[in-house]
N, C-alpha and C positions, 0 to 999 in steps of 0.2 A: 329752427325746428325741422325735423326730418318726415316725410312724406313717407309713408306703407308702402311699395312697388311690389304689384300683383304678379304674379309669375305666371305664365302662361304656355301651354305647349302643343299651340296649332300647330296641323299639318304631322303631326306623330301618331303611329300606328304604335297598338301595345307593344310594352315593351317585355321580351322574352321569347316571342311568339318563334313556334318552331314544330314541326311536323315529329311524326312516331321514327326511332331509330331503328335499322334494321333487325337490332337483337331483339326490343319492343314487340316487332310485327313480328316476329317469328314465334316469341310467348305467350302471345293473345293467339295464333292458329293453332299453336300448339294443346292450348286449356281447351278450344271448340274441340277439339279433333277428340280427345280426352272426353269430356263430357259428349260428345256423341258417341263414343263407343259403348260408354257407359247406359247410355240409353237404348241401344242397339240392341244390348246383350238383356236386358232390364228388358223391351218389347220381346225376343225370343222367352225369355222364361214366361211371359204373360201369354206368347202363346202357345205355347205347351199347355200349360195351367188350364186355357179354355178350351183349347182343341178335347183336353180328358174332360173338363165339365162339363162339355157341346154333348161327346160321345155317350157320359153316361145318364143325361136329363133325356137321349133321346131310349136309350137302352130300358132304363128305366117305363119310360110312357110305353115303349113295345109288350113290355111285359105286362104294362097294367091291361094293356089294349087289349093281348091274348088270352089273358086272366077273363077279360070282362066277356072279350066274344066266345068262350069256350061256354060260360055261364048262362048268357043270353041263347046263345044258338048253339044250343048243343048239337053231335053230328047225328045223319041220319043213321048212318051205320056206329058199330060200336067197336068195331075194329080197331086194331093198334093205329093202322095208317089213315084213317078219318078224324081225328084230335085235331086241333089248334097247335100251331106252334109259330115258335121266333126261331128264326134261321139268320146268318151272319153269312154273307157268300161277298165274294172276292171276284169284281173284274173290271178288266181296262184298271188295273192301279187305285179302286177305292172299294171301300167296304162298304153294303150295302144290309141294313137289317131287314129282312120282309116278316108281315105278321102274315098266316097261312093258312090256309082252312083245311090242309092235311099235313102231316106227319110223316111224309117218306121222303120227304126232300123237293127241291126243284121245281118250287113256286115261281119261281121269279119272271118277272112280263107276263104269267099264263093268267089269262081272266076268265077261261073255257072252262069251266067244269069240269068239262067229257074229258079234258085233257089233263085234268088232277088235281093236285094241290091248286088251289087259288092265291094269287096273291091278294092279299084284303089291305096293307100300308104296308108302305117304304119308306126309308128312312136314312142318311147317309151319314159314316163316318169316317174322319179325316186316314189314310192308310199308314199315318205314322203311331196310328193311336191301337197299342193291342188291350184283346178282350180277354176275361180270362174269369175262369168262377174255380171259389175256391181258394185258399191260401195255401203257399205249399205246406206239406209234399202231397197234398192232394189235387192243388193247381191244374185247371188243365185247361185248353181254349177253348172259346164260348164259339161253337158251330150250330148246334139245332135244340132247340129245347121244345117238348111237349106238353102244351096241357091237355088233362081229362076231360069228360064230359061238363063238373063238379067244379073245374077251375084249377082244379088241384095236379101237382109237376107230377110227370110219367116218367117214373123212375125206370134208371136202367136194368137195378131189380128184377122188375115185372119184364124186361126182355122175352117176350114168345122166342122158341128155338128158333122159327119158320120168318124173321122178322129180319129183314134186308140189310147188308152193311149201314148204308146211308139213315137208316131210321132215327127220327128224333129221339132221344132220350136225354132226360135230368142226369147226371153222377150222384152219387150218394152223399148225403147232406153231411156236414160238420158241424156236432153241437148240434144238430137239426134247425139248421138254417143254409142259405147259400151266399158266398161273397163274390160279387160283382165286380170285376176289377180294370177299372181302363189307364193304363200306363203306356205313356210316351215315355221315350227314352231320346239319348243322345245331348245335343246344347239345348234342347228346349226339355226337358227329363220332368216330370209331373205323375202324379197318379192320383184318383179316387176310388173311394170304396161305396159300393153301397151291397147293403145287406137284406137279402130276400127271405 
């Protein structure tokens, strides 16, 4: 009669065992490098996207601010250049919305009364993000808007002869409304509308 003999194989490490070949490693850096560009390019269009939806929630809030303080605190004078307005000025490299408790321009840091226009808020947008009201071909850039006493946009229209280059005014509405436009352009390319 024949006895079972167990087989046994101490002192053996797996068998096959064997490290990544160099074409291996080169295809696995290769797929990473791949998928991070991909993600690269994916975070640039995201922010594009939010640098315009940063620009126009705050463009937005400016306008309703202006709306409200023109309503609230009407001016004392009733002058074209004592209105409310939102102004978009440009320095050191970023764009900067101020809301303003006149209409000739060049609010910006004055808190002096005696000294003019006041700045009342400020607000900052990124400088690759342009402003623009309007679709074309009546498009034109968003620099100084007016409101009335009433809340209501001070059209260019109503222009006095006697009323300064720099003076705030609305453009003529389209369809009698205005379009809000903030577009970035380039690898990160985006745009929002909003409509006043």
């Amino acid at each position: 009669m024949m006895t079972p003999r167990i087989m046994s194989h101490r002192g053996k490490g797996p068998s096959g065992a064997r490290g990544l070949t160099l074409i291996e490693l080169i295809m696995v850096v290769a797929i990473i490098a791949i998928m991070m560009g991909a993600g690269f390019l994916g975070l640039l269009s995201w922010l594009g996207t939010d640098n315009v939806n940063v620009a126009q929630a705050r463009l937005r809030t400016a306008l309703q601010v202006t709306m409200a303080d023109a309503l609230t605190h009407p001016p004392v004078s009733q002058t074209t250049y004592h209105n409310w307005s939102l102004q978009v000025v440009t320095q050191g490299g970023v764009q900067y919305i101020y809301v303003c408790t006149g209409s000739q321009g060049g609010c910006a840091g004055n808190v002096n009364p005696a000294n003019g226009p006041v700045q009342v808020r400020v607000s900052t947008v990124p400088a690759s993000v342009h402003l623009t009201v309007n679709q074309p071909p009546n498009q034109v850039p968003l620099t100084c808007l007016a409101f009335g006493p009433l809340g209501q946009p001070l059209l260019a229209a109503t222009t006095p002869a006697s009323a300064a280059a720099h003076a705030c005014f609305w453009p003529a509405a389209v369809n009698g409304e205005w379009t809000f436009q903030s577009t970035a352009s380039g690898s990160n390319a985006a745009s929002v509308t909003y409509v006043f």
